[in-house]
Structure formats: structure tokens, C-alpha cells
C-alpha positions as CSV (number, residue, x, y, z in Angstrom):
1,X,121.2,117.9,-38.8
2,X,120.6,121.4,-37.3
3,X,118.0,123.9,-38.4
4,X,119.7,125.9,-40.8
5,X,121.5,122.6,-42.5
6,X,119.2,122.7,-45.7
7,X,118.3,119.3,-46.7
8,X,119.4,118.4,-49.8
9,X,117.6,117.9,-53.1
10,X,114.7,114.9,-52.5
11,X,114.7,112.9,-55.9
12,X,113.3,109.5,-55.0
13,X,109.9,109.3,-55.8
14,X,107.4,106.7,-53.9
15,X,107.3,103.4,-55.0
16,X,104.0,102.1,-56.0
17,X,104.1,98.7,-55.0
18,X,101.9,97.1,-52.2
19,X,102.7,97.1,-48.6
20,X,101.7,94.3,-46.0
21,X,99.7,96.7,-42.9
22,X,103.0,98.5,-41.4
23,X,102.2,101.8,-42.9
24,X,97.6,104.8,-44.9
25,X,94.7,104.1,-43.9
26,X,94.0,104.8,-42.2
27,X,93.0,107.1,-39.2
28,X,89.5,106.1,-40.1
29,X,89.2,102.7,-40.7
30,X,91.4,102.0,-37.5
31,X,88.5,101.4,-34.9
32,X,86.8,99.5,-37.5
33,X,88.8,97.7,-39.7
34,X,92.1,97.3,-37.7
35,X,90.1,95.9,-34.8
36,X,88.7,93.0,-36.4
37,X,92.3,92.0,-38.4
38,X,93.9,91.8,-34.8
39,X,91.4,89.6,-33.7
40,X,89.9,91.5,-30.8
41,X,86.4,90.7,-30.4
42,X,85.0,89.8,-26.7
43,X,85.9,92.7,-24.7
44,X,84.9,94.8,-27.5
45,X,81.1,94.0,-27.1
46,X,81.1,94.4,-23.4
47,X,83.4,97.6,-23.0
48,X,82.4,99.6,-26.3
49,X,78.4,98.1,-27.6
50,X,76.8,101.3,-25.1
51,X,79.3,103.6,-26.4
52,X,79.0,102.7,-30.0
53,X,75.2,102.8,-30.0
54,X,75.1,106.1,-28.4
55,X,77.8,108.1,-29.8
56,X,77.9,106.8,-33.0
57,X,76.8,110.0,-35.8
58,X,74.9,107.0,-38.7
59,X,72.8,108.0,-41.9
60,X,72.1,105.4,-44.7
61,X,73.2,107.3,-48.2
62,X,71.6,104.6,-50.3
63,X,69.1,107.3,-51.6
64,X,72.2,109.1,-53.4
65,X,73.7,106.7,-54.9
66,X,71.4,106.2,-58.5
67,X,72.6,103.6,-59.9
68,X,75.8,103.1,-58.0
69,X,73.7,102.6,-55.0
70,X,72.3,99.3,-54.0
71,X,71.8,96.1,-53.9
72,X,70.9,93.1,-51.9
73,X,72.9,94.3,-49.3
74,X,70.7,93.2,-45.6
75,X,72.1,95.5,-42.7
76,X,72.3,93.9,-39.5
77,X,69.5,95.3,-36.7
78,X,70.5,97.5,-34.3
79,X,71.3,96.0,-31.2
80,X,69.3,97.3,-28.1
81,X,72.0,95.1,-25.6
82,X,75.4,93.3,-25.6
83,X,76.0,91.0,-28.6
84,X,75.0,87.2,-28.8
85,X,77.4,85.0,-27.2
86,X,77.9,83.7,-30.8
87,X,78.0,86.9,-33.3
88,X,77.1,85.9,-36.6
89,X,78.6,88.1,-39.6
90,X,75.4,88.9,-41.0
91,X,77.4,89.4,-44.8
92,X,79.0,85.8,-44.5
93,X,80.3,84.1,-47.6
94,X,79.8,87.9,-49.1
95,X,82.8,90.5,-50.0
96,X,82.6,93.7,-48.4
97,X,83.7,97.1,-49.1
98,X,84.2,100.5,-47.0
99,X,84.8,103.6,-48.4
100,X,86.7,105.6,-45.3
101,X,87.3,109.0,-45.5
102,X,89.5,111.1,-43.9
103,X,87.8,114.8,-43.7
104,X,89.7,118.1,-43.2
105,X,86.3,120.0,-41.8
106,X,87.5,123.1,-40.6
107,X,84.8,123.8,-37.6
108,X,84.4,123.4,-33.9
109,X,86.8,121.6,-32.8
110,X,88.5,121.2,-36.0
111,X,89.2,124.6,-36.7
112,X,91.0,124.7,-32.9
113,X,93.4,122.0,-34.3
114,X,93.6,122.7,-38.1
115,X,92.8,126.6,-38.4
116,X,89.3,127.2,-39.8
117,X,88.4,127.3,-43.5
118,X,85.2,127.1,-45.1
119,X,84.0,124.3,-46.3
120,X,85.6,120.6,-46.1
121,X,87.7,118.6,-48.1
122,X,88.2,114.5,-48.8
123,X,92.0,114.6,-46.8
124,X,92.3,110.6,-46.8
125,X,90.2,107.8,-49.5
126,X,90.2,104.6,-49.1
127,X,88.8,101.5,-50.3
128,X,88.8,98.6,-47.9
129,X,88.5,95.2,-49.1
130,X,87.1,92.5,-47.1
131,X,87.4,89.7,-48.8
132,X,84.2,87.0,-48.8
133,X,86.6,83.9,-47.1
134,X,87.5,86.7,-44.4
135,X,91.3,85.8,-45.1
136,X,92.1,89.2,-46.5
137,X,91.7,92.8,-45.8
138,X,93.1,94.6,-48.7
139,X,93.2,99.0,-48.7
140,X,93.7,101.3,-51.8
141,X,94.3,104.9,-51.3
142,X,93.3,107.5,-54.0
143,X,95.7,110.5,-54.0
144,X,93.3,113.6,-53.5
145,X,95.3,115.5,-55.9
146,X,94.2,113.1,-58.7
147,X,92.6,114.2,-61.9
148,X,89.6,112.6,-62.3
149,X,85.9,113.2,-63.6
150,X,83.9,114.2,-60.1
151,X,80.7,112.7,-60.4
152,X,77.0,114.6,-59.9
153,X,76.1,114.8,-56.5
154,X,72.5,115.0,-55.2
155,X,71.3,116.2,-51.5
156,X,69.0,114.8,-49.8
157,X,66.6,117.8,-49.5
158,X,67.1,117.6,-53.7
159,X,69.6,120.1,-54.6
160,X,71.7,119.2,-57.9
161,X,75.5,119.8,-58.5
162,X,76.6,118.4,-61.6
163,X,80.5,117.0,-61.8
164,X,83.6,118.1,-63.8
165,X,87.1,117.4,-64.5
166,X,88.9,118.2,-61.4
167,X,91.1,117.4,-58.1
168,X,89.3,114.0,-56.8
169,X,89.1,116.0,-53.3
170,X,86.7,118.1,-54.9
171,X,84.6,115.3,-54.7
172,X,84.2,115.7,-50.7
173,X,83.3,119.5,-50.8
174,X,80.8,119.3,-53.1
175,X,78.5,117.3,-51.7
176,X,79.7,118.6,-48.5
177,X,78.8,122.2,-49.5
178,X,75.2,121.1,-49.8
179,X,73.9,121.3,-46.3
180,X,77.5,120.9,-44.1
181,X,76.8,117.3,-43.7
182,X,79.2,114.4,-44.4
183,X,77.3,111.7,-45.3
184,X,76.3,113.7,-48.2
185,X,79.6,114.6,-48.6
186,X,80.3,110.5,-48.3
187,X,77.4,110.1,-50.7
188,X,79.3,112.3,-53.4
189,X,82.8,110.8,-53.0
190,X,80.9,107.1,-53.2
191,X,79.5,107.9,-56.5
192,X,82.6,109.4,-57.9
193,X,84.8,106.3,-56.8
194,X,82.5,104.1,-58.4
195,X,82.0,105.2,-61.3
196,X,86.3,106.0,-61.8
197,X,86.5,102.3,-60.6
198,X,83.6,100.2,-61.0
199,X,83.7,99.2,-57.2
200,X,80.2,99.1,-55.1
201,X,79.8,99.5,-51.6
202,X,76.8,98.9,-51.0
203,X,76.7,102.0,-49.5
204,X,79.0,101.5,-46.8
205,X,81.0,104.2,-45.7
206,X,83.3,106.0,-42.6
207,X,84.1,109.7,-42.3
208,X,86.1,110.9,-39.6
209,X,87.7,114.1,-38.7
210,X,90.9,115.7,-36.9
211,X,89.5,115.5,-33.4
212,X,88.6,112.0,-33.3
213,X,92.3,111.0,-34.7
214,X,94.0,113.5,-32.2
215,X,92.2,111.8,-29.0
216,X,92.5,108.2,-30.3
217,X,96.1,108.3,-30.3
218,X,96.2,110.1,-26.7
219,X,93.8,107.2,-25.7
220,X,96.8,105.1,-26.7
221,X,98.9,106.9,-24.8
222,X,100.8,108.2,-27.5
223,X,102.9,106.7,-30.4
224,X,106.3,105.9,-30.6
225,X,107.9,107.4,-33.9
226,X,111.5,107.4,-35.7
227,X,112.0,111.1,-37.0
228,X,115.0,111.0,-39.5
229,X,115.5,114.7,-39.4
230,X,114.1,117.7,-38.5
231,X,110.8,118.1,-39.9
232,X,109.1,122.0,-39.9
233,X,106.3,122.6,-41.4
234,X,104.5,126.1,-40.4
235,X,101.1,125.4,-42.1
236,X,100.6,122.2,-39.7
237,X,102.1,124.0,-37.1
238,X,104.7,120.9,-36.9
239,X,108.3,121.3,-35.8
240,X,110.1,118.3,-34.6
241,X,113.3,116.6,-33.7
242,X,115.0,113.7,-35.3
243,X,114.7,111.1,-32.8
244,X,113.2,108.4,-31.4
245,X,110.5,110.2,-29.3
246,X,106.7,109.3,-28.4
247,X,104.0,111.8,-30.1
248,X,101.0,112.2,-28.6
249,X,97.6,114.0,-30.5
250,X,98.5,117.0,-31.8
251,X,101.8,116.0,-32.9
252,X,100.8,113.1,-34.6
253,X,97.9,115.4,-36.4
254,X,100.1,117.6,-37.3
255,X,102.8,114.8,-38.5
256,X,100.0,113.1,-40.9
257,X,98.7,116.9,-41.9
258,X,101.4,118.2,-43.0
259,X,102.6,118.3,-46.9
260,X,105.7,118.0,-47.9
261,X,106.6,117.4,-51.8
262,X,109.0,115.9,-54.3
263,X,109.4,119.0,-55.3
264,X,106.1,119.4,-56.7
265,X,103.2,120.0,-53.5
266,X,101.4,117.1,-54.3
267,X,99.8,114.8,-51.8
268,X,101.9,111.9,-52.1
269,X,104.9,112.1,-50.0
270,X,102.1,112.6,-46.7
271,X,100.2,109.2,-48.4
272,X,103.7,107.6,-47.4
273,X,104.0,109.6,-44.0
274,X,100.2,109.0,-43.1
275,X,100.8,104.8,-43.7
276,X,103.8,105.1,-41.6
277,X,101.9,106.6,-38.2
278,X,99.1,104.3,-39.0
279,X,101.7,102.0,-38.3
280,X,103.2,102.6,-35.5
281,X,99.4,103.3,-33.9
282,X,98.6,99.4,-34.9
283,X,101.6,98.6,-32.7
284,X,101.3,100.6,-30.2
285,X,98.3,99.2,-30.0
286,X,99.2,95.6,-29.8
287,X,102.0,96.4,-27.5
288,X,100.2,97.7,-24.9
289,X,97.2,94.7,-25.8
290,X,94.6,97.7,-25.8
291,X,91.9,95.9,-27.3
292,X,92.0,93.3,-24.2
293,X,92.6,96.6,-21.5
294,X,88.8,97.9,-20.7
295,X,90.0,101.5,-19.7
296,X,92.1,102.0,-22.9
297,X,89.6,100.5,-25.1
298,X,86.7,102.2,-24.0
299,X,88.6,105.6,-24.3
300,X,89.8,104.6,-28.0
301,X,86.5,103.5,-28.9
302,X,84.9,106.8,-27.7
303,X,87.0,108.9,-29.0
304,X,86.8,107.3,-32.7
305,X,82.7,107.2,-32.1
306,X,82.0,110.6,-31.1
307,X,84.1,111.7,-34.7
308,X,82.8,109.1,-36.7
309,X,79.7,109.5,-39.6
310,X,79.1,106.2,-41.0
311,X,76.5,104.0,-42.8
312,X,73.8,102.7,-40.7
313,X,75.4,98.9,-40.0
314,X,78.4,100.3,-38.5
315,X,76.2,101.8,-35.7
316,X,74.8,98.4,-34.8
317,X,77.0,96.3,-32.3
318,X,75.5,93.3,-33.5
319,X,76.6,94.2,-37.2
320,X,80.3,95.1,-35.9
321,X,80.3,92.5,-33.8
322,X,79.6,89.5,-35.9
323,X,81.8,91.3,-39.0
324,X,85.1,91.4,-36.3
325,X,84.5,87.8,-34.9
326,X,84.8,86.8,-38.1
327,X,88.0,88.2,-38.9
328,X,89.1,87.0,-35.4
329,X,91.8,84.2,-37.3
330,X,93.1,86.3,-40.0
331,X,97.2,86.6,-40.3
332,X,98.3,89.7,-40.8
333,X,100.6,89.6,-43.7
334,X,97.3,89.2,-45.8
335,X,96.5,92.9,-45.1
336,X,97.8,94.8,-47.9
337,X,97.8,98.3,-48.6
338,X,98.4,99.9,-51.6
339,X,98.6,103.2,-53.7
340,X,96.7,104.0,-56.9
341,X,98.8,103.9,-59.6
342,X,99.4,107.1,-60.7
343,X,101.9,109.7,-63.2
344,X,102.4,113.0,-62.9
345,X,99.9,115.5,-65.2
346,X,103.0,117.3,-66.9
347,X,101.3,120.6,-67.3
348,X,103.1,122.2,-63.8
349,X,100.2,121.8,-61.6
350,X,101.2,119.3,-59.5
351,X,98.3,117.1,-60.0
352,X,98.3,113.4,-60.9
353,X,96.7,111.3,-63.6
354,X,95.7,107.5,-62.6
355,X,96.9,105.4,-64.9
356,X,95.7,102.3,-66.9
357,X,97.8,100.3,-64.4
358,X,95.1,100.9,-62.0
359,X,92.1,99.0,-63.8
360,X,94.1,95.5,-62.5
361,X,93.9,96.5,-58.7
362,X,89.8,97.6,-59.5
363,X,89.5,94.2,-61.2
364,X,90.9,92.5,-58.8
365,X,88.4,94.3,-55.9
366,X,85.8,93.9,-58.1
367,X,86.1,89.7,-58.5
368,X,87.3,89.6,-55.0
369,X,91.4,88.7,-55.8
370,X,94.4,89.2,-54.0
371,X,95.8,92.7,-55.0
372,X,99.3,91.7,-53.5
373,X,101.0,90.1,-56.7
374,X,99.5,92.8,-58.9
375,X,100.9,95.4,-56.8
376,X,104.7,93.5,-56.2
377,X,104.6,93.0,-60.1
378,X,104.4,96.6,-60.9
379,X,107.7,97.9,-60.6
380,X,107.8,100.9,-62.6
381,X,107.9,104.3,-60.4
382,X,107.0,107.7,-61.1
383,X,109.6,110.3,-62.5
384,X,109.6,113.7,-61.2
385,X,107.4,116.3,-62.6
386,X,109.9,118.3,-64.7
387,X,107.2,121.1,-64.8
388,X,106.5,121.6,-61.7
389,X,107.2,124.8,-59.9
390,X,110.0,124.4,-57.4
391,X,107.9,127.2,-54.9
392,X,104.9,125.0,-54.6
393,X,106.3,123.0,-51.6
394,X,107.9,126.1,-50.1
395,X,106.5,126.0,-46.5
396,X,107.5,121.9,-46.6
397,X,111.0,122.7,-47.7
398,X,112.7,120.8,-44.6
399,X,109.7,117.6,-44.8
400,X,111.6,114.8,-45.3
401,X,111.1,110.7,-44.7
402,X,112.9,108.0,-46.8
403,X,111.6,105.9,-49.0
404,X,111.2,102.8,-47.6
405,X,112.6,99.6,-49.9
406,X,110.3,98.2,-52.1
407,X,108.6,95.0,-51.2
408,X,105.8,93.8,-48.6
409,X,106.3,94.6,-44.9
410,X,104.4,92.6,-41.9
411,X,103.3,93.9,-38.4
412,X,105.2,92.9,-35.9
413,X,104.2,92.9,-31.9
414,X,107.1,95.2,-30.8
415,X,107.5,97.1,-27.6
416,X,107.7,100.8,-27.6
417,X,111.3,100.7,-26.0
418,X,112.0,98.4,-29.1
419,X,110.5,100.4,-31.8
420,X,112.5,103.5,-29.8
421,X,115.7,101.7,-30.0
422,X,115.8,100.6,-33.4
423,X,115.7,104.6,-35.0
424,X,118.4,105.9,-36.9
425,X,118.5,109.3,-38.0
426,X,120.5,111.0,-40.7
């Protein structure tokens, strides 16, 4: 297709029915949690515990939290050396959830690759699930244009903002908008997912930012992709080729940055693009066995340290080290990932409402059950916003992927020449 072709009319919507790990999380959760459900845990300790310890940004939120903090959550003490020789996971027989973030903080470095803007926003939410038999690892993502009821946030030098109705990404800049920080930002999304769902996380938590996903992928040394069709996009400052073709940082930023709508400028269709590229990192990753290779790992593992702000635990190799050993045997068709359920608001925003549907996946988290037949037994998708304004996704006008069939998908170890080979465009 050339680049005055116009694409026509896009009127599938996204399915929302779980997915087995081949697509969103992501970018956060992938030095954490996608480490531990490949397996990887011997060379981590040795190439990555120094690194960890000292680059690692960590600040316990448990003091924001009211009554949605905690618990009888025990952390795990910081390790001053490598890891025992046998890591214990200091949460055994326990379920555990991470709330990772995504954040689109427009400063430093970040405003080099994104374009500065005030503030920050929540770009990526997601609720990982660890289950307690560590034979699951199960993610929810919250659309950030969601309408929901943003929780009072509280700083830790005591300033006040009380919540309101509004986009769930508001969520983020309030309680980033405090002092510039992002574990109060964290602090402020944690509340407001909680109370919405009824999940605790015991205050455990993951920000990370545009510069730390931009040099993890170069560490991998780049990510094979299928582009379909010509994708421009001048906000993200994206314009590629259909192709099979290998993108490396900024690329891939701008690929999971970019908007593009069904119709409407919502944040769903990049949900879909963002699980795909999280994807093809997770094999690119196993292809090139970069959790075994000590000069790849310890470049990935800087990279996501130095961007990361996390709950204290996650600073502690000891902590990390025992939680990955544990998921050392887990098969990867038992990581599902899944989508709110959500419906359009109707009043021409754009926004979406979660609906009802959703209280089964937050029950299910909450009582520790698989979310995978839930999601495969909700079959009913989302119609088009009739109210929307066709000029809201102007500037993503030639943003395109296909909807990928419904059903559950597994990672496969495949080759970059393979994953190359097998894209089609159209």
C-alpha cells in the first residue's frame, strides 16, 4: 500500500477475551515478571544482584495506602551479596500482586524521546497475578481512558487531593503532581485500583518510564516485528514500512506510543499494539537465550534498573531472587493476559465505562482463580462509538493492525529469521 492509498474504514473492534503471553504488559513488568515465567534464575543473581542493588530507584508507599494499605505482608532483607545457593521465596504458599505502571513523564530524558509536557500520566496499568501454587501468572490491563471514580491521594509530606469522576490516568498525575515523584504517583493509582476492584497489593508496585523501555530493547538488540501496512503517526514521531523489519528503541517507543483509534481516539487499539511488541521482546528474548548470555543480560537488567521506581522488595536480590526461582517450572500457556472489560461511554468523548463483566476477572484475582475461562467465555465485543467524533484520531488516520482471532495464543521459541519470514502484509 503506498502513502497516499488511504486505508479504508477500520470497523472491528478488539476482542476482549484473554490471551496466553504472545502480546501488554508489559514494558514494565518485563525484567520482573517475564524473567521468572521463563525460568531464568542462576545467572540472574551473579550478573544483575550489584546492579539491581545499586541502581534500583525503591520507596515503600505503605504509609499512603489507608485502608487499602497493608497487611501481613514480610519483605525480604536486602541483600548485601549474591543470593543463597538455595533462594527461598520469602511469600511461599502466598498470592502475590504487582501493580506496574507504565509512566509517560515528560522530563530529562523523557522529554528527548516523547517531547516534554508538564506533569505525568499512568500510560500502561496492570495488575499481575502471581498465583500462591506459582503455576500461574495472570495480567489485567486497565484502559487509561476509563471512567472511573479516582481515589484521594495523600503525599507523603501531607498534602491532600481529594478524587473525582474522571479518566483513570488521572489517577497517575495526581499524585504525581504532588512533589514530581512516582511512588506517590504509584501510591495514588494503588488506591484507586483497589478501591474500583477490591484487589490488595500489599503495596507492591513498578513504575517505569520511556527511557528505560527504549534501551531494554536496544539491549536485546532489537525486535523483530510484522508491520501490515504503513503506519504514520506524527505525534510519536513514527513512520514505518510494511514489512518484516527489526526495530530497535526508538522505533519500538514510538510503535507502543502512538494512538491510533477505531474511530474514536481512545486508548485501546495501542492496548492491542503494546501486547503485540511485548511479544515479540519475550521472543526475542528467548531466541537469543538472553537471560543465560551475561553481556546481554547485564545490559537489559541495567537498563530496566536505572528507569525503574518500585516497592522496597523488588530492590532486594534476595527477594527477586527467591520470588523467580520459584517460578523457575512454570509453562507458559498458564500466563494469561487480558483486558478489562469495557463499553463505550456514548456521550462522544471517547472514553470507556468498565462494565459489570469485570467484577468476575477481580473475583477471580481476589480468591486466587484462573482468569482464563472467564475471559474465553466472554464473547461479546464492543460496538463502535456511534458518537464519537470522526477528527479525534486525525493524526492516527493511517494506524492500522488487525485484529488478531479470538482465542488463547502461547509463546513459542522462534528465531528472528522465523518470526521475519512468517509476515504478511496487506
Amino acid at each position: 500500500m503506498s502513502d497516499t492509498t488511504p486505508r479504508p474504514a477500520h470497523t472491528r473492534v478488539r476482542p476482549r477475551h484473554a490471551r496466553r503471553l504472545h502480546h501488554r504488559i508489559i514494558i514494565p513488568a518485563v525484567a520482573s515478571v517475564l524473567l521468572a515465567v521463563m525460568g531464568f534464575y542462576g545467572t540472574y543473581v551473579t550478573a544483575s544482584a550489584a546492579l539491581i542493588q545499586a541502581n534500583a530507584n525503591t520507596q515503600d508507599i505503605s504509609s499512603l495506602l489507608g485502608d487499602t494499605g497493608s497487611s501481613d505482608y514480610i519483605s525480604a532483607p536486602v541483600a548485601s551479596g549474591s543470593a543463597a545457593a538455595n533462594p527461598v521465596d520469602s511469600n511461599a504458599g502466598q498470592a502475590i500482586n504487582i501493580l506496574v505502571i507504565g509512566s509517560d513523564v515528560r522530563s530529562g530524558e523523557n522529554a528527548a524521546l516523547g517531547g516534554y509536557v508538564a506533569g505525568a500520566r499512568g500510560d500502561t496499568t496492570i495488575i499481575v497475578h502471581i498465583s500462591a501454587d506459582r503455576q500461574r501468572v495472570e495480567l489485567v490491563s486497565i484502559p487509561r481512558d476509563a471512567r472511573v471514580q479516582i481515589s484521594t491521594c495523600e503525599s507523603f509530606d501531607g498534602k491532600v487531593q481529594k478524587g473525582w469522576l474522571a479518566k483513570f490516568n488521572v489517577a497517575f498525575a495526581n499524585g504525581y503532581d504532588f512533589n514530581n515523584d512516582p511512588s506517590e504517583a504509584a501510591a495514588c493509582v494503588m488506591r484507586t485500583v483497589t478501591d474500583l476492584t477490591g484487589v490488595e497489593f500489599n503495596g507492591n508496585y513498578i513504575v517505569a518510564d520511556f527511557a528505560g523501555f527504549k534501551d531494554m530493547v536496544n539491549a536485546l538488540g532489537g525486535v523483530p516485528m510484522c508491520i501490515p501496512y504503513d503506519m504514520v503517526s506524527k505525534k510519536a514521531d513514527l513512520n514505518l514500512k510494511a514489512g518484516a523489519q527489526i526495530l530497535y528503541g526508538d522505533d519500538a517507543l514510538a510503535l507502543a506510543r502512538a494512538r491510533y483509534g477505531l474511530g474514536d481516539g481512545t486508548d485501546l487499539g495501542r492496548i492491542q499494539r503494546q501486547q503485540e511488541l511485548i511479544g515479540a521482546i519475550l521472543k526475542k528474548a528467548l531466541s537469543v537465550n538472553a537471560f543465560t548470555n551475561i553481556d546481554v543480560l547485564t545490559q537489559f537488567v541495567k537498563a530496566a534498573t536505572q528507569s525503574f521506581t518500585m516497592s522496597e522488595n523488588f530492590g532486594s536480590v534476595s527477594y527477586d531472587f527467591g520470588l523467580l526461582y520459584s517460578l523457575r517450572n512454570i509453562d507458559l500457556t498458564n500466563v494469561t493476559m487480558v483486558t478489562t472489560p469495557w463499553a463505550y461511554a456514548g456521550d462522544g468523548s471517547g472514553d470507556v465505562v468498565i462494565t459489570s463483566e469485570a467484577k468476575k476477572y477481580w473475583t477471580a484475582l481476589i480468591n486466587d482463580q484462573p482468569i482464563a475461562d472467564i475471559a474465553n467465555s466472554t464473547s461479546t465485543t464492543a460496538s463502535p462509538d456511534p458518537s464519537a467524533s470522526a477528527s479525534a484520531a486525525t493524526d492516527e488516520a493511517l494506524m492500522y493492525l488487525p485484529i488478531p482471532p479470538e482465542g488463547s495464543y502461547v509463546v513459542e521459541r522462534q528465531t528472528e529469521d522465523q518470526i521475519l519470514a512468517a509476515c504478511t502484509t496487506g
